[in-house]
N, C-alpha and C positions, 0 to 999 in steps of 0.2 A: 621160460628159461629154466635148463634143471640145475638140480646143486653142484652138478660137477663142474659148471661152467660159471655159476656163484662162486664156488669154490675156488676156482682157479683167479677170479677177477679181484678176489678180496682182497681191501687194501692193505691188511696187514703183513703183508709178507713175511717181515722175519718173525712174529708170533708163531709158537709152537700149532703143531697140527691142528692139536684139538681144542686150542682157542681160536683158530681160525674159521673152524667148522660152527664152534657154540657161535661165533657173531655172524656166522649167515643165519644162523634158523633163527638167532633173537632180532636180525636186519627185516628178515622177511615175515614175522610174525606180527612185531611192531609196526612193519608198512600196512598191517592188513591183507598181503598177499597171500599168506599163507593164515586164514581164519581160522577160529575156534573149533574143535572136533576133526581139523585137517588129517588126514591119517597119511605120516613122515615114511619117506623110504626106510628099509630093516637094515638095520647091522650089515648083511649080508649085499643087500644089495649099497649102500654106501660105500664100502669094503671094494667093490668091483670097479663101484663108478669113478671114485676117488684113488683108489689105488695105496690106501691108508690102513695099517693093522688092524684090526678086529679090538684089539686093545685101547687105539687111539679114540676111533668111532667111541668104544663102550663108555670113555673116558667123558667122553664130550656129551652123550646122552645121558651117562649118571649123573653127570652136574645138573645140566636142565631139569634133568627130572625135579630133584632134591630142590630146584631153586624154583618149582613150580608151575613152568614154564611148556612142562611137554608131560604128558602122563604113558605110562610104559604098561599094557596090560599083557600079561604072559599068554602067548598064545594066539594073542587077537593084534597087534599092534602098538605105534606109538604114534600116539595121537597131541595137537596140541590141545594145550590144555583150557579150561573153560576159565573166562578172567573172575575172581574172586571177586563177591561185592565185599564193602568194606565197611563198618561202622567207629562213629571215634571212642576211643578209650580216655579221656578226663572228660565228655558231654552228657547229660543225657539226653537225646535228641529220639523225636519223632523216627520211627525206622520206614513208614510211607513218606515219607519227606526227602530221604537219604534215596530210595527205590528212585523217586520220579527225579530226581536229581540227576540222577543217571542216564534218566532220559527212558525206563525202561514202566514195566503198572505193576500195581505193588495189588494184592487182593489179600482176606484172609476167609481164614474157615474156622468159626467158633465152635470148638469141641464141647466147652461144658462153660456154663455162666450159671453158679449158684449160690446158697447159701448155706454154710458149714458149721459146727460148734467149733467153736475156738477151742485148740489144743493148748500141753501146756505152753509150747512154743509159741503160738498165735499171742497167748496170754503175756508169756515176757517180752514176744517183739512190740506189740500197741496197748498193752495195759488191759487189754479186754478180759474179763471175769472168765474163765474155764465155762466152754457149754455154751456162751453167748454167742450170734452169729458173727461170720467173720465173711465178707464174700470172699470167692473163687472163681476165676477163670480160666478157661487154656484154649490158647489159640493160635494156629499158626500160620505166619504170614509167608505170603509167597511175593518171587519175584521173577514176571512172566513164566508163570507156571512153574517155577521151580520152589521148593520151600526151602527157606535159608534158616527161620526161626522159627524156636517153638516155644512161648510166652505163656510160663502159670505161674501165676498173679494173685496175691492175695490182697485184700482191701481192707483198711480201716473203715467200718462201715459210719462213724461217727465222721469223719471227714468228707466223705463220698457216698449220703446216703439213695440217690437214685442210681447207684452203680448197676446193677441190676436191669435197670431199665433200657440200657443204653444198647444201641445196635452196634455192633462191634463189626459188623462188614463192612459197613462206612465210614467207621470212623476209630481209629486205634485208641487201646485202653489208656496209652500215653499220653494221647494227644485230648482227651477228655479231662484225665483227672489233673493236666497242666492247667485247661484252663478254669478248674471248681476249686484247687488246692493249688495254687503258685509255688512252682517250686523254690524252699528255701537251701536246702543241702540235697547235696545224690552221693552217694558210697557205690561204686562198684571193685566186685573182685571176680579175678580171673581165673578159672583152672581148666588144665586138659581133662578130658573123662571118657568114658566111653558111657552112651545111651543106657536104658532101659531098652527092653525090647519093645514097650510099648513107646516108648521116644523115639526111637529107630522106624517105625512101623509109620506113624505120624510124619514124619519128615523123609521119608521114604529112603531110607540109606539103608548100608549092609549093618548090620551088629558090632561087627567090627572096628567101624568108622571111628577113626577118634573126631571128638568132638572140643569148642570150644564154650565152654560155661560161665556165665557170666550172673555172678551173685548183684543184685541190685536193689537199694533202698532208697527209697527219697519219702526227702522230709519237706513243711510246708508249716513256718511260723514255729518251729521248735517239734514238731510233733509228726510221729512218723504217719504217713499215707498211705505207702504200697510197699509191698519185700515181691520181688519177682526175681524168678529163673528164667533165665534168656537164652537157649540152648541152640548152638549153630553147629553145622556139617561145617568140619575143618577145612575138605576138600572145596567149600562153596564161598568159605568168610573167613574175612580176617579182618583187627582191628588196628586202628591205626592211632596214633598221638605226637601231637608236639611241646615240645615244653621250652621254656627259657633258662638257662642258666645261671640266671639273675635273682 
């Protein structure tokens, strides 16, 4: 069935055009009729089929865009859009846990697992003496083939002394140092950013990409364990929360 014939069927009749138009493509995305990377008829040809301004079309595709739902590439098409994995914002949860939850496989690739002299920062975030080892990690997790996160991870090596040891392809640095150091507090903060080249490079995005950064520390019996950078392609993730008002 094409959109003109959506179009014409839609229950909402007196809704303006191009709310008319935005609840077919969000009817037929949401059924799964129209799947992820689908590539949407153009401005021009909706314009004909529909018999609706170029204005109203543009109206209806600028909203989807903006509301993430369809992506517009100048040139190549407008495609819908790929669905966002998602992580919670007050947890700190396993991110291979959240992957298979989805239903989808979650893999990583250990870029670097070593040992570092503590800076002065190393030194004021866990007490460690300046020059003393502090581990480091960086790794990024994919999900089915895509990388949503890039994880550098610093360790209290006094809490976590076989960090090191650990094979991180099977098993995430979360979900290790959860169960050697029980989580007692987590802190996370959130900001927009834009990558490193070598971030960008790792996570295979453009330069460009905004990004969302998620500063994270957990504690375990009063004393901190790990300070990690959690670094997601905007266009791939986003975070979610609920809270009470009570």
């Amino acid at each position: 069935m094409d959109v003109a014939v959506l179009f014409r069927e839609s229950r909402r009749e007196s809704a303006p055009a191009y709310r008319r138009l935005k609840d077919v493509i969000i009817e037929q995305v949401g059924s799964g009729r129209w799947p992820e990377g689908e590539l949407l008829p153009s401005e021009s040809q909706l314009v004909n089929a529909l018999g609706l301004s170029r204005m109203t079309i543009n109206r209806a595709l600028r909203e989807l865009s903006s509301e993430g739902l369809i992506v517009r590439l100048a040139g190549v098409g407008t495609f819908v859009a790929e669905r966002k994995s998602s992580s919670a914002l007050y947890e700190v949860r396993n991110i291979a846990d959240e992957v298979q939850r989805r239903g989808h496989r979650h893999r990583t690739d250990v870029v670097l697992l070593r040992e570092e002299p503590a800076d002065l920062r190393m030194h004021r975030l866990f007490g460690i003496t300046e020059g003393r080892p502090v581990f480091h990690s960086l790794v990024v997790h994919f999900e089915d083939e895509i990388a949503i996160q890039l994880e550098d991870r610093h360790v209290n090596p006094e809490l976590a002394p076989d960090y090191l040891d650990q094979d991180f392809a099977t098993q995430t640095p979360n979900s290790y140092l959860s169960r050697i150091a029980p989580l007692g507090k987590g802190e996370h903060v959130v900001e927009a950013v834009l990558g490193t080249a070598e971030d960008c490079a790792l996570l295979g995005i453009a330069e460009a990409e905004p990004c969302l950064l998620i500063h994270r520390r957990t504690w375990s019996e009063g004393r901190l364990v790990s300070t990690a950078r959690l670094l997601h392609p905007g266009s791939r993730y986003r975070l979610e929360g609920t809270f009470d008002a009570t």
